[in-house]
Every structure is written in structure tokens, then in C-alpha cells.
C-alpha positions in Angstrom: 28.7 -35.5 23.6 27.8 -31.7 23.6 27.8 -28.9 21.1 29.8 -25.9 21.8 30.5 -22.2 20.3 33.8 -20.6 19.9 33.2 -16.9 19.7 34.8 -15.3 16.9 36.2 -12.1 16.4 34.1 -10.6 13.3 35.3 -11.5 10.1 37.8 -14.1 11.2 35.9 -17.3 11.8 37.7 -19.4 9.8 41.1 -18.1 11.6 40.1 -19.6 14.5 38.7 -22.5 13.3 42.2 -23.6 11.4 43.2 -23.0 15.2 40.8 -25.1 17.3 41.7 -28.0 14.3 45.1 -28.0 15.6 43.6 -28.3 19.1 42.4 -31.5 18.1 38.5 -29.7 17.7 37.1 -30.3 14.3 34.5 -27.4 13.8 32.4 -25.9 11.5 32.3 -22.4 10.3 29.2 -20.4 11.0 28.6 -16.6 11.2 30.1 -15.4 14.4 32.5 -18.4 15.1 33.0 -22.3 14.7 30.6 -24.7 16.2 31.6 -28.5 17.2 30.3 -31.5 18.9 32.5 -33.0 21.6 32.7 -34.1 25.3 33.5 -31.4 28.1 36.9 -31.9 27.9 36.9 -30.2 24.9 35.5 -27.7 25.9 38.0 -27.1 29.2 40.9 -27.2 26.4 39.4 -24.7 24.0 39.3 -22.2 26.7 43.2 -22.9 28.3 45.0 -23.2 24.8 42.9 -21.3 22.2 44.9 -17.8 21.6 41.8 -15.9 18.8 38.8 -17.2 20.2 36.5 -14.5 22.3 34.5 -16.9 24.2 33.4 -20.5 24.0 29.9 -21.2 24.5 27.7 -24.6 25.8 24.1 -25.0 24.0 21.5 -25.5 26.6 19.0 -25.6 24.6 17.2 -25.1 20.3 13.8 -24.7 20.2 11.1 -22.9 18.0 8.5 -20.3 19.7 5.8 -17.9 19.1 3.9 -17.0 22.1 5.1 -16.9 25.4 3.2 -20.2 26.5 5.5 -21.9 23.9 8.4 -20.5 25.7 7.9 -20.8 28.8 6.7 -24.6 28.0 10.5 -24.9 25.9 12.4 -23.0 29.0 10.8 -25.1 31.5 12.5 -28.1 29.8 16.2 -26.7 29.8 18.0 -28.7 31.9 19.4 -25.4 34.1 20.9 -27.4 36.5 23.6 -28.4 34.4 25.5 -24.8 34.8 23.5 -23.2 37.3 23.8 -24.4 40.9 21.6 -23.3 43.7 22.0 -20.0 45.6 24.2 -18.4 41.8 23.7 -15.7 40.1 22.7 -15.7 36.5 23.1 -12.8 34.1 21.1 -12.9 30.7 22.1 -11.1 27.4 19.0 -11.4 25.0 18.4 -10.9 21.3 15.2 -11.2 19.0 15.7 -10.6 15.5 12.8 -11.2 12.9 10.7 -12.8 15.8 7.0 -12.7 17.1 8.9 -12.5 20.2 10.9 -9.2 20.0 10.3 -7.8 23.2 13.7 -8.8 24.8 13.3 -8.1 28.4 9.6 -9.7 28.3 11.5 -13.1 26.8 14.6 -12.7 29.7 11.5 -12.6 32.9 10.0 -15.3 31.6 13.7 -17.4 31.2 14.4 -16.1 34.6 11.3 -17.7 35.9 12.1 -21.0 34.3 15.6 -21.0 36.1 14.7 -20.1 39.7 12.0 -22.7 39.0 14.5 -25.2 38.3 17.4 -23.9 40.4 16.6 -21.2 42.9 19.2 -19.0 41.2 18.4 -15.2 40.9 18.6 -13.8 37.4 19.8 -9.6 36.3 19.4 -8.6 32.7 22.1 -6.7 31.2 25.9 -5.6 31.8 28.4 -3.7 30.3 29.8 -6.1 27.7 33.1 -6.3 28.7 32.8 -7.2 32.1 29.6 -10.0 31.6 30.3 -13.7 32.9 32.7 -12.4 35.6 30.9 -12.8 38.5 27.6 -14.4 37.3 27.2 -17.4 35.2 25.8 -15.9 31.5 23.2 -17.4 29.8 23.0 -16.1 26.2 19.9 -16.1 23.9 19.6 -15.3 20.2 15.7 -15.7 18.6 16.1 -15.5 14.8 13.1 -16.1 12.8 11.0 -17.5 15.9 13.9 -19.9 16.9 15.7 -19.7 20.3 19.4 -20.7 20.9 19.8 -20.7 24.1 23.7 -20.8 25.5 25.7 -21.1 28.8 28.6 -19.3 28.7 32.1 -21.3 30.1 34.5 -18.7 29.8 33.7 -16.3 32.1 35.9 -13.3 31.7 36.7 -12.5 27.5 39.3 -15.0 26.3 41.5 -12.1 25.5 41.4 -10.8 28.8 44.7 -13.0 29.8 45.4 -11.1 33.0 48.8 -9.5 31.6 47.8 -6.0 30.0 47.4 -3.9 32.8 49.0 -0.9 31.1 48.1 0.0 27.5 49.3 2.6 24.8 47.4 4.7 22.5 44.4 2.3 20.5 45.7 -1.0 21.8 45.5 -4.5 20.2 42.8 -7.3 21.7 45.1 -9.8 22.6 43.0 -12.7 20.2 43.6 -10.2 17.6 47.3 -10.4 18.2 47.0 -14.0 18.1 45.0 -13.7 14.8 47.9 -12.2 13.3 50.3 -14.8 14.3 47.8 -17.6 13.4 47.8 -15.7 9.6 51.4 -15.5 9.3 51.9 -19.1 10.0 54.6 -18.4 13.1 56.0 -21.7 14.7 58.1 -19.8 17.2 61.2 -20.9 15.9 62.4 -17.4 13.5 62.7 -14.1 14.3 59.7 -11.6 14.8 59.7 -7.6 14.9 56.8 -5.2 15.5 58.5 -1.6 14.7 55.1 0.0 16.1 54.6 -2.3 19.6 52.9 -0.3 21.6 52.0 -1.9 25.1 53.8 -4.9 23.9 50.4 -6.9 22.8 51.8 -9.0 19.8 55.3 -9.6 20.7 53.9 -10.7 24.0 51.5 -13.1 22.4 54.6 -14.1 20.1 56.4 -14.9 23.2 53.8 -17.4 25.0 53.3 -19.1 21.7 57.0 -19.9 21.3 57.4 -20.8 24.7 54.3 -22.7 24.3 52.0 -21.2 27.4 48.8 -21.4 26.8 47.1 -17.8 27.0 45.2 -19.5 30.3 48.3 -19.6 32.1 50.3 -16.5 30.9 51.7 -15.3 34.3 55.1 -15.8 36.1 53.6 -18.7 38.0 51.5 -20.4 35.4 48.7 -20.6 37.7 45.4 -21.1 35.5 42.3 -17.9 35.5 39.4 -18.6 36.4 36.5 -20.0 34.3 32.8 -20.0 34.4 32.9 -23.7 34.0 34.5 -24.8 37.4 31.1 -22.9 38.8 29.0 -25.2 37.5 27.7 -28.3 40.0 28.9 -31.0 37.8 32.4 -30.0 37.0 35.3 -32.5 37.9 38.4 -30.8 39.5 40.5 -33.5 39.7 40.5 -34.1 35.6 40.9 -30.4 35.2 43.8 -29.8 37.6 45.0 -32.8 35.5 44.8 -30.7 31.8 46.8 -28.2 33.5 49.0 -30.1 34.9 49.5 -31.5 31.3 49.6 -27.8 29.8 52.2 -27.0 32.5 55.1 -29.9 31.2 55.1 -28.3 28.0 56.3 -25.3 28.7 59.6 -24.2 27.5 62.3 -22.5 29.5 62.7 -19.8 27.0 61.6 -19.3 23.8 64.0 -20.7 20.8 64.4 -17.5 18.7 64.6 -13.5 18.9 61.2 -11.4 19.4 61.6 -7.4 19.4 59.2 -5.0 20.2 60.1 -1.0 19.0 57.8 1.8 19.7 59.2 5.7 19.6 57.0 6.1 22.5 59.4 6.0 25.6 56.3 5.4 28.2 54.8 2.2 26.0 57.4 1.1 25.6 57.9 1.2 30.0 53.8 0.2 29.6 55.1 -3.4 27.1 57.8 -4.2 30.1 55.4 -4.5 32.6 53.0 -6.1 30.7 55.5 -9.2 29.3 56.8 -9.4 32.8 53.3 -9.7 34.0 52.9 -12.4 31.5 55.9 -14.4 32.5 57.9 -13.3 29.2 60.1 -10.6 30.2 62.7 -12.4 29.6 61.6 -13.7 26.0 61.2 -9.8 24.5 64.0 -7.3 24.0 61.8 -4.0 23.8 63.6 -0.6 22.4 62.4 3.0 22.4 63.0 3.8 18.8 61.6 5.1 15.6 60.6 2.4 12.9 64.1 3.2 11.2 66.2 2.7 13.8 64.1 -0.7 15.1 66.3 -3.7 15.3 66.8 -6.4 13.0 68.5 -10.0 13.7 70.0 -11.4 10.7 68.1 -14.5 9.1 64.6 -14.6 7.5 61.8 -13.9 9.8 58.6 -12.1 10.4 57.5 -8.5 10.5 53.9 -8.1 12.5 52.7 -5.1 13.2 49.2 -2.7 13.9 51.1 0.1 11.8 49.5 3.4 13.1 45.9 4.8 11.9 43.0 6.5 13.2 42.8 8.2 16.3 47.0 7.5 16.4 47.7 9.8 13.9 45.9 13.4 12.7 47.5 13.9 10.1 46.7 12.7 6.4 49.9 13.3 4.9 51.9 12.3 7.8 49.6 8.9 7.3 50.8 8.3 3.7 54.5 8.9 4.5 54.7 6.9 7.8 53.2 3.6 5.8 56.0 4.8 2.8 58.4 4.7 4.8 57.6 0.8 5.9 57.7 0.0 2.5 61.0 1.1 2.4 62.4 0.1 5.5 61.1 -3.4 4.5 62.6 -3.3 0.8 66.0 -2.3 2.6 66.6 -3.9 6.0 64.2 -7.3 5.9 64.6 -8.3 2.2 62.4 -11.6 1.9 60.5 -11.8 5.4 56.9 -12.2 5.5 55.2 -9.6 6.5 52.0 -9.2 8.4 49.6 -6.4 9.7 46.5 -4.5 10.3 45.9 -2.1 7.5 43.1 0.5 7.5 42.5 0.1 4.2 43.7 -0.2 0.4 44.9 3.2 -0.2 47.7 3.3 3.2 48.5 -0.1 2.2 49.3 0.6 -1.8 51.9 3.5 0.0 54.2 0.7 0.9 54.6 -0.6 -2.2 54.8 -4.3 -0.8 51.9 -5.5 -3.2 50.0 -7.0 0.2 47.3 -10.0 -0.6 44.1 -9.4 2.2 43.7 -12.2 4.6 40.5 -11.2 5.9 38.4 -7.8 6.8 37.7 -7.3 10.6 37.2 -4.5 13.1 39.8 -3.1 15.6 38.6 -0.5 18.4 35.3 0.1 16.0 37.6 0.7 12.7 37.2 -1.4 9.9 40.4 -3.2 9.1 42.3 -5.5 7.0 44.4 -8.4 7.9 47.3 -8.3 5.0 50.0 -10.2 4.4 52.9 -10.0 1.7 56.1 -12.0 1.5 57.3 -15.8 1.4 54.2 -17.9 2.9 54.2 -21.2 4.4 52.3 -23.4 6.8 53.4 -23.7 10.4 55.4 -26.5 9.7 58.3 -26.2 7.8 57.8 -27.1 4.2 54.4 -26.5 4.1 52.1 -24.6 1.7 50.6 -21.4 2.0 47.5 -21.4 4.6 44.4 -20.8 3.2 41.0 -19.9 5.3 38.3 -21.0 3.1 
């Protein structure tokens, strides 16, 4: 057995920990994700099927230090080999807080000495965030009060990198925030959802692989798995993996078993949400409409609003602001009657304009705005008949 680290995004660590439970991963909430013990397989289903997380992590290694013998006596005992093979690359991201040992690139040359040492592998410091784990295997190291956590990464690219969202809108949605947003409003994938503001298509595209039940590691037209940082490492066993996907593959549905529409009044992301749900294998799943929020379509029944309503640098105007999020209120009071409703709010003020009398899910940040996850309406639990969801 192992211990592993689903990345969270901030502020929604219990989200995805309700969502790894119903992966079969019991883990525990902890500042900056959810934490479990479990064998490697997992880990391997974690990254395929898990739709919020950012990145899962392996622990190499927990130890205390205070001078750099101490570490480099601690490092030299991290079994490297484990996720390092001979001849790799290996890129660090370190971070001392509240440590004797704060000077962060003095700590990464000495870990980089321990794993040539142990491996031969040849170690860079740094990378542009986004991209890190692509092409090297990271290593991740967090001293807090003189004790070093030391991670592998198995992810590789970002979890919410899928592969699909090629072309984007103005301020698009993360795709595990999308996902945090279905997760909230307890969507089985069996009633209608609308997003009146769609943009590139992000959460009606994440709607349509949950409903059709493809897991975010296979969402393309040929359900062909991404790469992970995990099937770089020496001791990794192919043959059970191609088997989990194999497994993932069968349940797949044709198409998925109720309406999803995606609205923007933007003509071009709306063409931009096309290409991006064809890339993902859900063309078919989505009917996309260029259209103001009034005129956005509506199937009959009960069903699901979702939405990242427009804010910061999507709209200039103040007053504009306040009659645009008016204006949901009222197209939800007249044209959705009892549906749930769930979205990204910049704040208390916007959200008090549409009169919907919204409870707040959790606080978190989109594109380096503070937001709220709200939700107002009839709430259940993602199986018919249950309660509300809590995430506490």
C-alpha cells in the first residue's frame, strides 16, 4: 500500500473528495486536496476517471531536516528508483516555508545529487507551471516547519488539460472547475442541463462525458487514453493498465440519455464550443445556439441551469453587470420555474441582483478572481431520492 495526493483546486477539497469516494478512494481532507492510502491501482483510476482533481501525487518520501547533512542523509534514502528510471529527466518544483532550510534552489542541488546518485537521471529546476510533468518526471517538495514532503508526480500533464479545448472564448472555465460545478449540483446525467453563457463549450462538454460516462482520460472520438507520468516509471505494469481501460471503455454509452444546451450570444464561441465537443467525442451529445440569455433554449421537464455568468475582464461595465445578472433572475423565475441552479458568482452583491436567494457552496478562484460556487433551487443527491449534498 501507498499514500497518494489528489491535487485540489483551492477551496474545493472536499468537492473532490465526495468524488474520489465514489471512485471507490476513501480520503482525507487536508489543505490543498485529499490524501489516501491504497495500492497503485488506485492511483492509475484516480487519474482516468476523476473529473475536479488537478493532479494526483505519490509520496516518496517524510522526513524532518535542519542542515543540509540531514538532508542529504534523508534524500540519499528515497527510493528514486521507484519513478525515475535511468537516462530520464527529472524536473523539481521546491518550497520552504518556516524552515532552517529556505534557500530553495540550495535544497533542489542537493535532491538532484541524491537522484543521479541513485538513478543516473539529470535534474532542471523550475518551469512554467502549466506545462511541468510533460516531458520530465516531477518531483515536488514542500518543507514546512523543517519537515520535507517529498512527492512524485503521476499525472503528468494537469488533470484538466483533457486534450479537447483547443479553442477558448473570453476568460474560459478549467475544465475540473467545470466538473466542480456538476459535482455541486448533484447531476446524474439523466435531466436536462442549460448554460445560457457557454462560451467555448467547457461545462456542457464536461456535462456530456459525464452522461455518457467517458472518463475525462479518454475524452476524444476514439477513446484512446493520454498519456501519464506513471507509465514512465520502470516498474509500471501495462498489461493491468491497458486492462482498466479496457474496463473504462465498455461503459461508455452511445449517447447520452437527456438534452444538454450550450447558448452564448458570441457567434465565434459558439464555432470555438463545436470544435471543442467534437474534439471530445460529444458533438453529437450538445445542441449549441448563438443566442442571447433570453432567447437560450429550454426543454420542458425539471433540470439544471449551470453557468460561469459573465464578470471581470468579460464585462466593463458596472451597470451593465447588475442588469445582466437581473436579468437571470428573471429569466429563471419565468422560463425554468423549479430547476436547480448552479454557477460561479463573483460575489454577494451580483448574486443578490438575481433575486434567486443563492446558498454558497464553497469560495475558490477562477483566472485569479475570487469566486463563489452558489447554488439555489431543489437539491438532491446524485441518486434519485437522495438528500441534499453536503461538503463538510
Amino acid at each position: 500500500m501507498e499514500e497518494f495526493f489528489a491535487v485540489s483546486p483551492p477551496g474545493v477539497e472536499s468537492i473532490v473528495a465526495a468524488e474520489l469516494g465514489r471512485l471507490g478512494i476513501a480520503g482525507r481532507v487536508v489543505r490543498g486536496g485529499v490524501e489516501w492510502t491504497g495500492d497503485v491501482s488506485s492511483m492509475r483510476r484516480a487519474n482516468l476517471h476523476a473529473r475536479t482533481a488537478a493532479r494526483v501525487l505519490a509520496r516518496a518520501g517524510v522526513f524532518r531536516a535542519r542542515t543540509f547533512f540531514e538532508l542529504e542523509r534523508h534524500a540519499a534514502r528515497v527510493q528514486w528508483g521507484r519513478f525515475v528510471g535511468s537516462g530520464s529527466t527529472v524536473q523539481l518544483r521546491v518550497t520552504s516555508r518556516k524552515s532552517r532550510l529556505y534557500h530553495e534552489g540550495a535544497i533542489a542541488e542537493r535532491l538532484t545529487r541524491a537522484i543521479a546518485a541513485s538513478t543516473g537521471a539529470t535534474a532542471v529546476v523550475g518551469a512554467d507551471d502549466e506545462r511541468e510533468g510533460e516531458a520530465a518526471q516531477l518531483v515536488v517538495v514542500r518543507v514546512d516547519r523543517d519537515v520535507f514532503t517529498i512527492s512524485a508526480d503521476t499525472s503528468g500533464a494537469l488533470l484538466h488539460r483533457r486534450g479537447y479545448r483547443q479553442e477558448t472564448a473570453l476568460a474560459p472555465l478549467r475544465e475540473n472547475l467545470a466538473a466542480v460545478l456538476i459535482e455541486v449540483a448533484a447531476w446524474n446525467g439523466t435531466e436536462p442541463l442549460v448554460d445560457p453563457f457557454c462560451g467555448s463549450g467547457t461545462i456542457p462538454i464536461e456535462a456530456a462525458l459525464l452522461a455518457r460516462r467517458i472518463p475525462p482520460g479518454l475524452a476524444n472520438p476514439e477513446f484512446a487514453p493520454r498519456r501519464y507520468a506513471f507509465e514512465r516509471w520502470p516498474g509500471h505494469d501495462a498489461d493491468a493498465w491497458d486492462r482498466e481501460v479496457a474496463a473504462a471503455r465498455a461503459e461508455i454509452r452511445d449517447r447520452a440519455p437527456c438534452p444538454i444546451f450550450g447558448s452564448d450570444r458570441s457567434a465565434a464561441a459558439i464555432r470555438a464550443a463545436r470544435a471543442n465537443a467534437a474534439r471530445a467525442g460529444v458533438a453529437s451529445d450538445i445542441e449549441f445556439t448563438v443566442a442571447a440569455m433570453a432567447r437560450a433554449p429550454v426543454p420542458s421537464g425539471a433540470g439544471v441551469l449551470m453557468t460561469n455568468p459573465p464578470y471581470g475582464v468579460r464585462v466593463t461595465v458596472p451597470e451593465a453587470t447588475r442588469r445582466l445578472y437581473s436579468d437571470l433572475g428573471r429569466f429563471v423565475r419565468e422560463r425554468l420555474g423549479a430547476w436547480r441552479v448552479v454557477m460561479l458568482s463573483p460575489g454577494v452583491a451580483l448574486e443578490r441582483e438575481t433575486r434567486l436567494g443563492f446558498k454558497a457552496i464553497a469560495e475558490t478562484r477562477n483566472g485569479g478572481i475570487p469566486v463563489r460556487i452558489v447554488l439555489t433551487g431543489p437539491q438532491r443527491g446524485r441518486e434519485n431520492g437522495g438528500g441534499p449534498r453536503r461538503y463538510d
